[in-house]
C-alpha positions in Angstrom: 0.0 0.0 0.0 1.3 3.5 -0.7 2.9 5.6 2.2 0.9 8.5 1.2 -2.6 6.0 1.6 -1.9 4.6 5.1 -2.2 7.3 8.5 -1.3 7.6 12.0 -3.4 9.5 14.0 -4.4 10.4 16.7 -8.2 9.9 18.2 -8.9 14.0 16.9 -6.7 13.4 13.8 -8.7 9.9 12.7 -12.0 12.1 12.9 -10.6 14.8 10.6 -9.5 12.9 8.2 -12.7 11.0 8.7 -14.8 14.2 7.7 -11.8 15.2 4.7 -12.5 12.1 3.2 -14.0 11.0 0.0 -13.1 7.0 -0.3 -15.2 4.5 -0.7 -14.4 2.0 1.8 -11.5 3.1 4.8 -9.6 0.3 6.7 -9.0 1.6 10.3 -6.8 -0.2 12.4 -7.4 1.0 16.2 -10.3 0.1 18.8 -13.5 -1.2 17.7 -15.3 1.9 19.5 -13.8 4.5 17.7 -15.7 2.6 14.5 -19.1 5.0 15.5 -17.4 7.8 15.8 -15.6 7.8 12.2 -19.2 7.0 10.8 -20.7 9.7 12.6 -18.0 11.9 11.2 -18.5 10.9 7.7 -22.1 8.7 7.2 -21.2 8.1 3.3 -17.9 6.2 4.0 -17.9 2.6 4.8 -15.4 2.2 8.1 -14.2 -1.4 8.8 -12.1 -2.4 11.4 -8.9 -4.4 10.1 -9.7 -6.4 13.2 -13.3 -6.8 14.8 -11.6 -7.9 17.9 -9.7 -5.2 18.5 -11.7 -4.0 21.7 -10.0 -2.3 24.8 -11.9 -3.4 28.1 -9.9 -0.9 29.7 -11.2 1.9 27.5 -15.0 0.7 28.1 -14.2 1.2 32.2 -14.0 5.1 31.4 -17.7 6.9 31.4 -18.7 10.0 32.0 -20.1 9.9 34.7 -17.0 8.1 36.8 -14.8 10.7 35.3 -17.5 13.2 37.2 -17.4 11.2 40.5 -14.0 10.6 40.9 -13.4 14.8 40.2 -16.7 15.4 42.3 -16.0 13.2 45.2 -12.0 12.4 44.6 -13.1 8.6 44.3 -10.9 6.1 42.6 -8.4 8.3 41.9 -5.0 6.5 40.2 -1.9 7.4 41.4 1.5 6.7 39.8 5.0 7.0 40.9 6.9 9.8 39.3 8.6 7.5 37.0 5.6 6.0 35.4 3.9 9.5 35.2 6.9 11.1 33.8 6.8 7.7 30.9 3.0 8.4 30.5 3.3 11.8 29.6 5.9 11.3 27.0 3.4 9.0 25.3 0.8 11.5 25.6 2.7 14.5 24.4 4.0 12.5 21.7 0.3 11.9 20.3 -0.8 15.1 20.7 1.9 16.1 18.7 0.8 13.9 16.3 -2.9 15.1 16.1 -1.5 18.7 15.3 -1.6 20.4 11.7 1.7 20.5 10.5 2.5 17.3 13.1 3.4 13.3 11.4 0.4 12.1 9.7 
């Protein structure tokens, strides 16, 4: 497949392109969930997931209205030593990066 076909995005870039798009049929390799979102995004492009497994239990532990509780009432909140957090926020700078005009896609 061409270089100029295939995309690494992030979750923000994946729904841009999503909306840029005028193909047919779009392979998208990441979590199943995202799958809605992309249609949402762009209703006349068929999105199909390169694996239909590809679902992140994790991911499906995070709703909305935890993320308010554990703010609201400081309830399950995850700490990390410095290390980890300091790792984890390489990772996340690097995908923002990423997502940004200009950025890797």
């Amino acid at each position: 497949m061409p270089a100029e076909r295939v995309k690494i995005l992030s979750t923000g870039g994946m729904l841009d392109a999503a909306r840029r798009t005028t193909g047919g049929t779009v392979l998208v390799a990441t979590e199943i969930g995202m799958l809605h979102q992309l249609r949402q995004a762009s209703p006349s492009v068929d999105f199909q997931p390169v694996n239909a497994q590809a679902s992140c239990r994790y991911m499906k532990m995070i709703t909305p209205e935890k993320l308010l509780r554990c703010l609201r009432e400081r309830r399950d909140e995850v700490l990390v030593d410095p290390e980890t957090a300091a790792a984890a926020r390489t990772a996340v700078q690097r995908m923002i990066e990423i997502g940004q005009p200009g950025g890797a896609e």
